[in-house]
gemmi code that builds the backbone of each chain (N, CA, C; Angstrom):
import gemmi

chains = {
    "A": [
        ("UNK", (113.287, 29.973, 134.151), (113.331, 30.543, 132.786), (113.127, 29.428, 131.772)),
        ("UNK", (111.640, 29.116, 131.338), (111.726, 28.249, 129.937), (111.390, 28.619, 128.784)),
        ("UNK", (111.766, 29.459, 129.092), (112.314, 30.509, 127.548), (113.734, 30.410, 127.140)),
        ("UNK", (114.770, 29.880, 128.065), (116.014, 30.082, 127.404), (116.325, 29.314, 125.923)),
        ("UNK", (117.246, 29.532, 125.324), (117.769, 28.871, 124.265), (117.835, 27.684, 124.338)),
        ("UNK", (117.527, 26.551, 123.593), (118.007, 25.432, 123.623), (119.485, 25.177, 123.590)),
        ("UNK", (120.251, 25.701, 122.669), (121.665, 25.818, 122.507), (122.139, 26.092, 124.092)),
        ("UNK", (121.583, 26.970, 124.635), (122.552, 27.259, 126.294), (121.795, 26.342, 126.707)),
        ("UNK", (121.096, 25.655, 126.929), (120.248, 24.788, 127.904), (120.958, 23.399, 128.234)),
        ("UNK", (121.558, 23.188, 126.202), (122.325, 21.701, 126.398), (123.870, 21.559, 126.452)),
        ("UNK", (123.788, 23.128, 126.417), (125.796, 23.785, 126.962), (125.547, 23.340, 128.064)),
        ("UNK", (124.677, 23.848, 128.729), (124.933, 23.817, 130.028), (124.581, 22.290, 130.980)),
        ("UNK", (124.086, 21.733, 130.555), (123.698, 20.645, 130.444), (124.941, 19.350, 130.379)),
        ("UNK", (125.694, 19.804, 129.374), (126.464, 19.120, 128.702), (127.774, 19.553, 129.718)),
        ("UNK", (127.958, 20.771, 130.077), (129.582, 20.905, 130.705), (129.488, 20.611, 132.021)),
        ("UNK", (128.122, 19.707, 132.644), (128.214, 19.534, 134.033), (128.632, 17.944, 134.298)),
        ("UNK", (129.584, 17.759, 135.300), (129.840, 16.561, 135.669), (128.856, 15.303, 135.008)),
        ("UNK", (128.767, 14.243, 134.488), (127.851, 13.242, 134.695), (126.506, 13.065, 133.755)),
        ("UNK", (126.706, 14.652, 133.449), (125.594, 14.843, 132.241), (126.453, 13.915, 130.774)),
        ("UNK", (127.373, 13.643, 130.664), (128.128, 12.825, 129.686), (127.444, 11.497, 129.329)),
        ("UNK", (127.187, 11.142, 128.606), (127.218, 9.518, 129.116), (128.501, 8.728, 128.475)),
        ("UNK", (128.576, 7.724, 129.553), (129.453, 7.071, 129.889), (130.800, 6.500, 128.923)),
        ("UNK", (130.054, 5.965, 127.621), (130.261, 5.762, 126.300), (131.111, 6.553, 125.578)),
        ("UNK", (130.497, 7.988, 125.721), (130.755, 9.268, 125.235), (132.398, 9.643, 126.140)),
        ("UNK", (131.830, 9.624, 127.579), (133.503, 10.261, 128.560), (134.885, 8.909, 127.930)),
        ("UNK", (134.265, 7.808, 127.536), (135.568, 6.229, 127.439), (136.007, 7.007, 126.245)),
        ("UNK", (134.911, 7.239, 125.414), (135.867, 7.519, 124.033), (136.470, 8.854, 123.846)),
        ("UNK", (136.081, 9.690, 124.210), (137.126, 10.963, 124.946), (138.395, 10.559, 125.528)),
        ("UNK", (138.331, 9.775, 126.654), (139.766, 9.397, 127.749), (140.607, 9.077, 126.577)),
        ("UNK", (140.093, 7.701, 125.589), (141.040, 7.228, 124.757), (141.405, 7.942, 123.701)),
        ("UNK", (140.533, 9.454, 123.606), (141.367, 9.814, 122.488), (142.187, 10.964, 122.899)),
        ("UNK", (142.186, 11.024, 124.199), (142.633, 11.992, 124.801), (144.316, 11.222, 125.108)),
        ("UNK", (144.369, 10.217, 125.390), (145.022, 9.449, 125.877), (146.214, 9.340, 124.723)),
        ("UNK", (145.764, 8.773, 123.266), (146.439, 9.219, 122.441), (147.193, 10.375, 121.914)),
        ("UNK", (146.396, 11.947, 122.159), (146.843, 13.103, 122.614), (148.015, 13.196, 123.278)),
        ("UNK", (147.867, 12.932, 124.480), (148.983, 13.103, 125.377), (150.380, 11.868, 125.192)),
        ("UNK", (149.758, 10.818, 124.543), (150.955, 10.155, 124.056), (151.800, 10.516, 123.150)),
        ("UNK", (151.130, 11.015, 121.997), (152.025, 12.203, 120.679), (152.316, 13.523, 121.352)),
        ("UNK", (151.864, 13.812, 122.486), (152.359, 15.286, 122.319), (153.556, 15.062, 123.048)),
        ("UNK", (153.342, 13.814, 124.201), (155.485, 13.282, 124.555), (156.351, 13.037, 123.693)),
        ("UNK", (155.508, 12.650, 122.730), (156.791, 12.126, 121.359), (157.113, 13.166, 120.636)),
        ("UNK", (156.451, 13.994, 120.621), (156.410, 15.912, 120.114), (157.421, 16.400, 121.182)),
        ("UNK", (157.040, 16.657, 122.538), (158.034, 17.375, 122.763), (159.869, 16.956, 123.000)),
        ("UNK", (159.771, 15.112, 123.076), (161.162, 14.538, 122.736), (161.950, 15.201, 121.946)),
        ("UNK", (160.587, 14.840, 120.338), (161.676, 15.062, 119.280), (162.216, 16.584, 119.127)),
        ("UNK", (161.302, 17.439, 119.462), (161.678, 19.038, 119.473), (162.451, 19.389, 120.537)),
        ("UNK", (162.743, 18.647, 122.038), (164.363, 18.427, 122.432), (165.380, 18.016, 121.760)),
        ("UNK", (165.119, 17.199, 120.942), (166.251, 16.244, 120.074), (166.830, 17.793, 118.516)),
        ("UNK", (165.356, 18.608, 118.326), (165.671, 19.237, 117.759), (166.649, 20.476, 118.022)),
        ("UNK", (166.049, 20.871, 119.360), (166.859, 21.973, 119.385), (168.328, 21.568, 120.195)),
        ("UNK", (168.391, 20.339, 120.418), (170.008, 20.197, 120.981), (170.934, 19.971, 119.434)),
        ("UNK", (170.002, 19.539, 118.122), (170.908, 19.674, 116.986), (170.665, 21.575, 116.757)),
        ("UNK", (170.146, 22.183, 117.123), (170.031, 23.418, 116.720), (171.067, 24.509, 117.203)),
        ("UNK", (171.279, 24.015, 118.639), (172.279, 24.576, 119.677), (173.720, 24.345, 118.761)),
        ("UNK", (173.921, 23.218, 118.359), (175.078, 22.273, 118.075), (175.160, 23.898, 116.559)),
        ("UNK", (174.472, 23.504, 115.738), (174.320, 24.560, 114.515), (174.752, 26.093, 115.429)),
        ("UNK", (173.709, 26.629, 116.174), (174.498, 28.198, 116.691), (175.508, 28.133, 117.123)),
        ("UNK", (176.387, 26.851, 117.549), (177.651, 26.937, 118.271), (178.768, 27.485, 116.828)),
        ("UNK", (178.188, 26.087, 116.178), (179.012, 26.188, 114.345), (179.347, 27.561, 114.248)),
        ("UNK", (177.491, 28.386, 113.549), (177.577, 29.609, 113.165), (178.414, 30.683, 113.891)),
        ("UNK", (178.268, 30.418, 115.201), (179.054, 31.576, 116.194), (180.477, 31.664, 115.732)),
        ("UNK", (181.145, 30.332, 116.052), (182.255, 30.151, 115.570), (183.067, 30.480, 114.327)),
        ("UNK", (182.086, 30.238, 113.807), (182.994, 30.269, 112.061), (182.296, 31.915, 111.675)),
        ("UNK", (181.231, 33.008, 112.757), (181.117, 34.044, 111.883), (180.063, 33.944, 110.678)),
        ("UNK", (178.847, 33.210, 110.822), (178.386, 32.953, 109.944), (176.601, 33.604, 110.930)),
        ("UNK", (176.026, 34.257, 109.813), (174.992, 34.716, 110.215), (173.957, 33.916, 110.946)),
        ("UNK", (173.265, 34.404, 111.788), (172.181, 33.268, 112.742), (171.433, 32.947, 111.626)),
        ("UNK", (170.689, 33.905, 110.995), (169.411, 33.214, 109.917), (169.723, 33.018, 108.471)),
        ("UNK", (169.231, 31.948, 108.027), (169.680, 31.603, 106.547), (168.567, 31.513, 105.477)),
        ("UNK", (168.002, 32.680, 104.656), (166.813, 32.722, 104.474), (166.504, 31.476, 103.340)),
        ("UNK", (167.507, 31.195, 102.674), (167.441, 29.798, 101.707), (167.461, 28.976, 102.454)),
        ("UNK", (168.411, 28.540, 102.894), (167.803, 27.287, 104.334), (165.597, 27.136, 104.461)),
        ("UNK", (165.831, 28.196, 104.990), (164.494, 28.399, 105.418), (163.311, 28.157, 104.424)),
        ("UNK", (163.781, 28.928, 102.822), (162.524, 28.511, 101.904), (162.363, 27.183, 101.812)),
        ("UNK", (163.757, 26.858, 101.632), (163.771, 24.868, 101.901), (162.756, 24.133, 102.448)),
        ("UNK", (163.175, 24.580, 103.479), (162.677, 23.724, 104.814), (161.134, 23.889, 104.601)),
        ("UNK", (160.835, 25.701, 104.652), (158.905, 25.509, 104.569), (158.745, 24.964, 103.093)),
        ("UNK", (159.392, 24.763, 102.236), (158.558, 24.249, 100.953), (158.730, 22.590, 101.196)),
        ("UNK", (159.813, 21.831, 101.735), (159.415, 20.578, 101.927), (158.743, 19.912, 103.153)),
        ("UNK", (158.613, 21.145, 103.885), (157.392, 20.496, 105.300), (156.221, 21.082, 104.411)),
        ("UNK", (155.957, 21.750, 103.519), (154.477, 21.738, 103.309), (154.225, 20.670, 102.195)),
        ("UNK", (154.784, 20.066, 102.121), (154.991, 19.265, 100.778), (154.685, 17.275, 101.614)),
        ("UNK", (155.462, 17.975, 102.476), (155.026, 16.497, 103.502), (153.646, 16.446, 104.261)),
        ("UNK", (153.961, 17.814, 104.860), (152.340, 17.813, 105.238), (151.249, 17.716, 104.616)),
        ("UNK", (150.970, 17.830, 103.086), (149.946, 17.799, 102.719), (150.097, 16.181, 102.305)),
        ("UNK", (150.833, 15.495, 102.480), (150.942, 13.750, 101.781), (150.205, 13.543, 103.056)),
        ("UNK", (150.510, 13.969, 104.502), (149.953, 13.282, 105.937), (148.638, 14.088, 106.406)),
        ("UNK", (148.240, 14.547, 105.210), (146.848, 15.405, 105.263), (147.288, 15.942, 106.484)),
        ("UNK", (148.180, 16.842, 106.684), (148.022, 17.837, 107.670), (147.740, 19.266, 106.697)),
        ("UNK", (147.422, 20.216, 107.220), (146.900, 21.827, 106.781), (148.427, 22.219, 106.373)),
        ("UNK", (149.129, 22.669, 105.066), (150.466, 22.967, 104.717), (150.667, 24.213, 105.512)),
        ("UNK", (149.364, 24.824, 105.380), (149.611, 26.721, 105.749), (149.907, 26.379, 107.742)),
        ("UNK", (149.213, 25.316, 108.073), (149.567, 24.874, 109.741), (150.853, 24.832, 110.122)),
        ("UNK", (151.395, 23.921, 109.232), (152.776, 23.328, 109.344), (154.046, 24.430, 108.630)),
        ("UNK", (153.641, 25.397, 107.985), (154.692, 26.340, 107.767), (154.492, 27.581, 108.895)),
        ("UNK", (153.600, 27.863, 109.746), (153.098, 28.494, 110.357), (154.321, 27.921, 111.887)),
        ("UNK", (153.573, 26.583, 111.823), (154.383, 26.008, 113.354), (156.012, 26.284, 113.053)),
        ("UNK", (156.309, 25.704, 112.047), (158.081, 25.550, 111.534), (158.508, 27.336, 111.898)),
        ("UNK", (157.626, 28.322, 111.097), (158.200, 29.909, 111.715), (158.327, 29.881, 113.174)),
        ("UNK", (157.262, 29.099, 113.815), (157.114, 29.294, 115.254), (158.576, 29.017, 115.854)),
        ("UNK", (158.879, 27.698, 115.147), (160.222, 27.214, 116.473), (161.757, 27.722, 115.386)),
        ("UNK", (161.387, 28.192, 114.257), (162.591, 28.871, 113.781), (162.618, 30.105, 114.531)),
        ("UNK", (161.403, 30.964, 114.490), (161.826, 32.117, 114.992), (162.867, 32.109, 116.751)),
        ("UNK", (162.064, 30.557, 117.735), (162.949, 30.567, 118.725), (164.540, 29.804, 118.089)),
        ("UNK", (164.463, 29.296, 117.283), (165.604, 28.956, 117.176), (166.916, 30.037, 117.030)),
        ("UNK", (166.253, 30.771, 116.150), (167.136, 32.201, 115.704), (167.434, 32.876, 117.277)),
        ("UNK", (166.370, 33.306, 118.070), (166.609, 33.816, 119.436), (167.505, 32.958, 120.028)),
        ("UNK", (167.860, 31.820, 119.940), (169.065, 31.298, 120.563), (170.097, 31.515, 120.097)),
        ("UNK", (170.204, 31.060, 118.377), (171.315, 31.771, 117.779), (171.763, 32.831, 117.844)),
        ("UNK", (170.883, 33.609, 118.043), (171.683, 35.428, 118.593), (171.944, 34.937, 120.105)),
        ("UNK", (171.451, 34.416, 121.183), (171.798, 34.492, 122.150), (173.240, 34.002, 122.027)),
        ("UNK", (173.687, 32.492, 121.419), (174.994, 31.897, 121.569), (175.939, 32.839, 120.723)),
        ("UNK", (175.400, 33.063, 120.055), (176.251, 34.829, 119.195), (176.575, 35.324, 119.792)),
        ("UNK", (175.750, 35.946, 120.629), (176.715, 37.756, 121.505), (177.156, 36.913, 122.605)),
        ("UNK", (177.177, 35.657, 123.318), (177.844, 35.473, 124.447), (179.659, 35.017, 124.012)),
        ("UNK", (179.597, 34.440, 122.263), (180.949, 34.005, 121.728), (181.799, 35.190, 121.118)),
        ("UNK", (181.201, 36.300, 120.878), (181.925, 37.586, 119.994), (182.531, 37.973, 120.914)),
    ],
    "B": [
        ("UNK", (186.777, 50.195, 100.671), (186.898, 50.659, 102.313), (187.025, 49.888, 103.520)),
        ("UNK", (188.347, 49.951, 103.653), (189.083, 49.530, 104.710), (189.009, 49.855, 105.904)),
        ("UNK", (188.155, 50.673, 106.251), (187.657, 51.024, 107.493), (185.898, 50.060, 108.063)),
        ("UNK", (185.734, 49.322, 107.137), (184.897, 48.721, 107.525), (184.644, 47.895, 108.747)),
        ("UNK", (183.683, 47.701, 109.201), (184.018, 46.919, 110.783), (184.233, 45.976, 110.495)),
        ("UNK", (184.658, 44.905, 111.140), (185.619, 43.179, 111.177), (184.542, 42.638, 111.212)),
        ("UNK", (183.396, 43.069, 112.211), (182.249, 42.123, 111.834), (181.417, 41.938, 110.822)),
        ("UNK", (181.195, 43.156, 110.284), (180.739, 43.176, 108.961), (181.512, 42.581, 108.040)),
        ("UNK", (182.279, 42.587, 107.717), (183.564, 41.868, 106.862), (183.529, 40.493, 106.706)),
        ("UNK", (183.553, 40.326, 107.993), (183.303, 38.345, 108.436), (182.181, 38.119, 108.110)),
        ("UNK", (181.110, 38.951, 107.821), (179.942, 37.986, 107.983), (179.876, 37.936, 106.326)),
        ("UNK", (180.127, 39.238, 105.729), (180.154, 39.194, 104.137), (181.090, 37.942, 103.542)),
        ("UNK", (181.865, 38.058, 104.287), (182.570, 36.554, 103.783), (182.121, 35.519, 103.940)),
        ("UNK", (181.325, 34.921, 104.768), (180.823, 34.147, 105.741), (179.682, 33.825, 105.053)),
        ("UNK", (178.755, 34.931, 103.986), (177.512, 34.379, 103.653), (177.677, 34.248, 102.000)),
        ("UNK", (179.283, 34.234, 101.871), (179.537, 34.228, 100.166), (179.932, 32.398, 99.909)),
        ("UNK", (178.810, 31.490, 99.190), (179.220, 30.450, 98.794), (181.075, 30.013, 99.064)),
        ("UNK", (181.448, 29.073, 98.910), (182.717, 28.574, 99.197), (183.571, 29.197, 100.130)),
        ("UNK", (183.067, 30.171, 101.344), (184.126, 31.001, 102.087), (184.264, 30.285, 103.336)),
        ("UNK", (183.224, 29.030, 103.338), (183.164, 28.587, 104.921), (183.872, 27.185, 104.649)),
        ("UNK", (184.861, 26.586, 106.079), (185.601, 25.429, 105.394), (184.878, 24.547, 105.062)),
        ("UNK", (185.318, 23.228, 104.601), (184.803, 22.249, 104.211), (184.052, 21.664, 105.066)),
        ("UNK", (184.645, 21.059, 106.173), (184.940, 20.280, 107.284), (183.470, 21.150, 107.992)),
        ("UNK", (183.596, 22.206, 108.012), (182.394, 23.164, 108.908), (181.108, 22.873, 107.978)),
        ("UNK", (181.093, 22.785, 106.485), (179.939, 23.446, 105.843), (179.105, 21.300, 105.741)),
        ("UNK", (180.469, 20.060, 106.417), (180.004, 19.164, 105.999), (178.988, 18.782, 107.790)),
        ("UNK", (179.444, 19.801, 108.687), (179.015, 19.258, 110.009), (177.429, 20.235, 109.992)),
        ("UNK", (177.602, 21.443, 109.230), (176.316, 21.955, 108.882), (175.188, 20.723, 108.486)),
        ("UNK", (175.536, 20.508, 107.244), (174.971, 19.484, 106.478), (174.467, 18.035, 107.585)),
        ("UNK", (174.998, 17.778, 107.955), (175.218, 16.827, 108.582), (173.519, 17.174, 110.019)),
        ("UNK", (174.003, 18.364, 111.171), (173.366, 18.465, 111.584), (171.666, 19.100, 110.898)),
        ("UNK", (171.918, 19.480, 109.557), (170.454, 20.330, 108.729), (170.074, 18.696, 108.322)),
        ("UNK", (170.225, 17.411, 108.489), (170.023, 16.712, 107.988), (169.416, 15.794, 109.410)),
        ("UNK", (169.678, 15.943, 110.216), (169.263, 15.339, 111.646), (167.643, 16.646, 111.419)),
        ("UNK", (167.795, 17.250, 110.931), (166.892, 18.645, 111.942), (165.171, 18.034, 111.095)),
        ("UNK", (165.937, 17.801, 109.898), (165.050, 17.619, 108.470), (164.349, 16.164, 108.918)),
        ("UNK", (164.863, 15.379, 109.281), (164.620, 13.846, 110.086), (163.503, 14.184, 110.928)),
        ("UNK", (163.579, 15.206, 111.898), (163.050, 15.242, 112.749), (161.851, 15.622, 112.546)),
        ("UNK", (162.025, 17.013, 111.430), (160.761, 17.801, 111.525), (159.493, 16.909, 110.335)),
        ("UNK", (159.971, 15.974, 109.801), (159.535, 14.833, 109.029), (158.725, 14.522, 109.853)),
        ("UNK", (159.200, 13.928, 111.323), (158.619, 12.714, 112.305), (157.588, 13.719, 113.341)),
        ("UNK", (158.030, 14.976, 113.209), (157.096, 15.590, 114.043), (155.709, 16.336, 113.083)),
        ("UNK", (155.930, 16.769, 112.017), (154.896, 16.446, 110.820), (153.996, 15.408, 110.986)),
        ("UNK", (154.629, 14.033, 110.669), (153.812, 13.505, 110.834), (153.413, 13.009, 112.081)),
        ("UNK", (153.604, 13.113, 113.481), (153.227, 12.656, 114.559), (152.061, 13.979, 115.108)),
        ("UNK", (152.174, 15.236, 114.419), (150.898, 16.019, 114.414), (149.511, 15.547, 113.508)),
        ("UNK", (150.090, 15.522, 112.174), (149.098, 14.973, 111.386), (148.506, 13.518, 112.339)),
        ("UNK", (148.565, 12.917, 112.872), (148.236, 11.697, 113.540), (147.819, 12.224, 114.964)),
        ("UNK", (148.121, 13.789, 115.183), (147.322, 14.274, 116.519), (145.825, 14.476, 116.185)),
        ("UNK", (146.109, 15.974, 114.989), (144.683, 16.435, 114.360), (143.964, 15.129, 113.853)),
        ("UNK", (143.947, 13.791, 113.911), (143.348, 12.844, 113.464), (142.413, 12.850, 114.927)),
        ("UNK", (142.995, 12.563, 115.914), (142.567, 12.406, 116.931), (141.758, 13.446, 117.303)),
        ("UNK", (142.190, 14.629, 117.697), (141.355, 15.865, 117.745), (140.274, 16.181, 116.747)),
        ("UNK", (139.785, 15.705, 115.574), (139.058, 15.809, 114.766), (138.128, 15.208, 114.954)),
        ("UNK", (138.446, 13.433, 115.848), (138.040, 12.664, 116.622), (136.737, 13.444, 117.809)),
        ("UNK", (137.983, 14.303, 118.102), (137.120, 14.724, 119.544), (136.138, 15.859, 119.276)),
        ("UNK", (136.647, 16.553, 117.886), (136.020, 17.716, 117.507), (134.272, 17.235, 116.953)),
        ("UNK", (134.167, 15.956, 116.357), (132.750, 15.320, 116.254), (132.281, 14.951, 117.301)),
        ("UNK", (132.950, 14.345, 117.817), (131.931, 14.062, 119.621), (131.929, 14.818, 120.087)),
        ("UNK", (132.425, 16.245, 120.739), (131.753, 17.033, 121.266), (130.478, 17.554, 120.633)),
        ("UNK", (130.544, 18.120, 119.199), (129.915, 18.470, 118.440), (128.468, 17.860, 118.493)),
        ("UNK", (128.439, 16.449, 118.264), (127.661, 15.722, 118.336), (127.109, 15.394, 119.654)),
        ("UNK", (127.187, 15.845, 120.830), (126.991, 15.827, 122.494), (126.757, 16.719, 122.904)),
        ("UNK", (126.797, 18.220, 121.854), (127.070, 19.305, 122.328), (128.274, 19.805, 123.420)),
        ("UNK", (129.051, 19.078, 123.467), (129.738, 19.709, 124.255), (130.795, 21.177, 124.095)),
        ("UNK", (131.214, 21.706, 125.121), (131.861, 22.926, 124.191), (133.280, 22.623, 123.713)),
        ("UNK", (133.513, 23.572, 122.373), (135.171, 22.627, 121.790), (135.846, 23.045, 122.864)),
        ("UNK", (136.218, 24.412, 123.282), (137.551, 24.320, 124.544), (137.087, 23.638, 126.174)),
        ("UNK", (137.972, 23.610, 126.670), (137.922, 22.858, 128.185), (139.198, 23.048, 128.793)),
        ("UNK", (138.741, 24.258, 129.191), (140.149, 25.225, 130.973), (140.447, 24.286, 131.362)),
        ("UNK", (140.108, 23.131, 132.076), (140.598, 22.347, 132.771), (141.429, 21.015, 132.107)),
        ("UNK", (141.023, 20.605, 131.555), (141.465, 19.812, 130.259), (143.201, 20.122, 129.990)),
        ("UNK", (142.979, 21.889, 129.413), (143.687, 22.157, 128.848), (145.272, 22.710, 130.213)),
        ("UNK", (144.401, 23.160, 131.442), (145.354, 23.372, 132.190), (146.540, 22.006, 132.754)),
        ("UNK", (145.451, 21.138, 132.562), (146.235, 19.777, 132.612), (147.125, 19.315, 131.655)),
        ("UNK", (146.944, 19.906, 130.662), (147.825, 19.334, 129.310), (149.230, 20.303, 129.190)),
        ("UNK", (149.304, 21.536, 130.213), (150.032, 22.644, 129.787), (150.817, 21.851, 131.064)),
        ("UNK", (150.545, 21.723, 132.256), (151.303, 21.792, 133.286), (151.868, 20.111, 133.133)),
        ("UNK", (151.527, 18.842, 132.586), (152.289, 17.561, 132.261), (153.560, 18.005, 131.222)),
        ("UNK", (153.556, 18.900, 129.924), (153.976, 19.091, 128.974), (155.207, 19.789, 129.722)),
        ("UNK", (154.620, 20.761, 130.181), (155.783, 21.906, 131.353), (156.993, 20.650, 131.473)),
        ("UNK", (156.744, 20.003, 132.685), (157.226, 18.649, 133.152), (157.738, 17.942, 132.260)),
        ("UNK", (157.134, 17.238, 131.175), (157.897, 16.691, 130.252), (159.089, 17.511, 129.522)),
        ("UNK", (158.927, 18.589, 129.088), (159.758, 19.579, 128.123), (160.985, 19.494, 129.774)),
        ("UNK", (160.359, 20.041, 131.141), (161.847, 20.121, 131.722), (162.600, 18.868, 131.471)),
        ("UNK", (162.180, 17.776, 132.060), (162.816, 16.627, 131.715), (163.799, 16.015, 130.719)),
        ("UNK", (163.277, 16.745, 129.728), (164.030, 16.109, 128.557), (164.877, 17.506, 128.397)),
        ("UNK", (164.996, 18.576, 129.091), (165.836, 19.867, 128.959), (165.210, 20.758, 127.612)),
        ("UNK", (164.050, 20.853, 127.582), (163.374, 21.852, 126.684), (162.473, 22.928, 127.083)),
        ("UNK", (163.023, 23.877, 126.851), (162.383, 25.128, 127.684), (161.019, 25.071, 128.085)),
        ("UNK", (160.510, 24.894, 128.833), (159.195, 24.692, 129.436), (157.938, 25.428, 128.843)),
        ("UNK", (158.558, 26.849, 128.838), (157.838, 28.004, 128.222), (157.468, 28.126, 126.970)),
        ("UNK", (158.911, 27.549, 126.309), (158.584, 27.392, 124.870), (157.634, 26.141, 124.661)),
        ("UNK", (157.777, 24.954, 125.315), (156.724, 24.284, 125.574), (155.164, 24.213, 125.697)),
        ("UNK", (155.141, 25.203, 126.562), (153.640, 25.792, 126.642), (153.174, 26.544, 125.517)),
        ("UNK", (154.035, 27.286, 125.130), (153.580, 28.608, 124.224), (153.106, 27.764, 122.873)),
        ("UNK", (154.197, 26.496, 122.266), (153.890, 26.081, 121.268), (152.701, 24.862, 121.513)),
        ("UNK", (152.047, 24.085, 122.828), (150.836, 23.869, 123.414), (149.846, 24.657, 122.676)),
        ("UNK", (150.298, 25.826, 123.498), (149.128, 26.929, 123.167), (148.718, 27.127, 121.505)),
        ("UNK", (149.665, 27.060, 120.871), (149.894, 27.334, 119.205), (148.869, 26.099, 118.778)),
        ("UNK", (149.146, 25.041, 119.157), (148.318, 23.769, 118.859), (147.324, 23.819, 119.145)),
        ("UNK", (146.880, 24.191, 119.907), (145.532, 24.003, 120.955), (144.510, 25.123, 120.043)),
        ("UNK", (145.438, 26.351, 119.961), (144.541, 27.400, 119.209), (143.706, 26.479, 117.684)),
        ("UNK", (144.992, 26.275, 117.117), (144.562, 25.244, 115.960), (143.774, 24.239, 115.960)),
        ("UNK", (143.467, 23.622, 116.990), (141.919, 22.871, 116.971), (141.251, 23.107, 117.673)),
        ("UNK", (141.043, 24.358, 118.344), (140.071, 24.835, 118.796), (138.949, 25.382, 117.691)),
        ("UNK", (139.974, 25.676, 116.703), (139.230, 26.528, 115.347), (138.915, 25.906, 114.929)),
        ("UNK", (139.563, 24.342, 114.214), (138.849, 23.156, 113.713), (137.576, 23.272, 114.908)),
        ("UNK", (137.487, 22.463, 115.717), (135.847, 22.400, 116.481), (135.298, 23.342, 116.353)),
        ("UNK", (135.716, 24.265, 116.560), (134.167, 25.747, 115.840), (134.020, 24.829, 114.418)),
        ("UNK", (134.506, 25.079, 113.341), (134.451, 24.679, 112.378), (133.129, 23.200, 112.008)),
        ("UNK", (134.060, 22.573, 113.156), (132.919, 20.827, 113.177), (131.950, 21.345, 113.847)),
        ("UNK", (131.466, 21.891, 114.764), (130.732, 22.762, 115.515), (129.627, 22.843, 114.700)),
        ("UNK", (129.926, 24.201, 113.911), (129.238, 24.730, 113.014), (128.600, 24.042, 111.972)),
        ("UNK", (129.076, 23.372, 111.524), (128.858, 21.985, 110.614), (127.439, 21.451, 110.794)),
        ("UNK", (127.966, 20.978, 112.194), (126.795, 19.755, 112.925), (125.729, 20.242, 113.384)),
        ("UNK", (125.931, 21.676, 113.478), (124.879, 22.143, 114.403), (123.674, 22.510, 113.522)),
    ],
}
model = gemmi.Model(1)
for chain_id, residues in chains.items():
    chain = gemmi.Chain(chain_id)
    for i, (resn, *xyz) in enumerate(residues, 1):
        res = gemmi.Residue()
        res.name, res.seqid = resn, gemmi.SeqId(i, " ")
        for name, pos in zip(("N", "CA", "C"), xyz):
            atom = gemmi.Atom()
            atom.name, atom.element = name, gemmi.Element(name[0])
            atom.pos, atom.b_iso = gemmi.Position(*pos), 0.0
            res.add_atom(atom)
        chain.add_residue(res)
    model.add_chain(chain)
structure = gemmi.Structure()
structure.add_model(model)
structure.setup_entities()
């Protein structure tokens, strides 16, 4: 078929072993390499986070105090988008991710809730 | 009305300024202040990912290569798995928020993609 597309010709071309050159796969590894070095330091600190988070649902359970705190929360997304845009990250990214691990955070807080009532 | 439930009661008390002790509202503080630390350092240790991935999002672009990669990515889910157990962070939640990331520069490379092409 040499009629196909150029576009599929150098997809295909391109996703086979060796078709890379060499230059091209080093500077991939190393930036890949960096990747996987931040995303260990990512998932540390978001252990480090949610063992202070646990520590907080134990509080709330205890003292009777609701799992979610919606002022807390405007807080928090108005000064992570406020940081994120100084570290040129996307603000709408970073309030997006923060719902992500609040919303599990809250699912724990109800979990340590109904196991203390 | 005094027939109200105890839990309801507690929590109305519970979410009224000055009802929670001191001592509790300073270990709040205390841990919302570790959490705020963190999500600072993980802000910016993303912003310093998407640097990298933006990295990778022009060289593929420019090589044609395609932005996602199954294999790549199955490798990055199942180290992370491993790391998150290690450090005692839900694995799953691990992956899922992987996945959250991954979606996010996958869309950047369409984006550079489109650009270059």
């Amino acid at each position: 078929m040499n009629n196909s597309a150029p576009d599929e010709a150098a997809t295909a071309a391109a996703a086979t072993p060796g078709a890379v050159d060499e230059s091209v796969a080093a500077e991939l590894a190393r930036l890949r390499d960096s990747i996987d070095n931040i995303d260990a330091a990512v998932v540390h600190m978001l252990a480090e986070r949610f063992k202070c988070t646990q520590q907080v649902g134990h509080l709330k359970a205890k003292h009777q105090l609701p799992p979610a705190d919606p002022t807390r929360e405007a807080n928090q997304i108005a000064r992570l988008r406020q940081l994120a845009e100084n570290a040129k990250l996307d603000p709408a990214f970073a309030e997006k991710l923060l719902n992500f691990i609040i919303a599990e955070v809250i699912r724990h807080h109800e979990t340590i809730a109904a196991g203390e009532d």
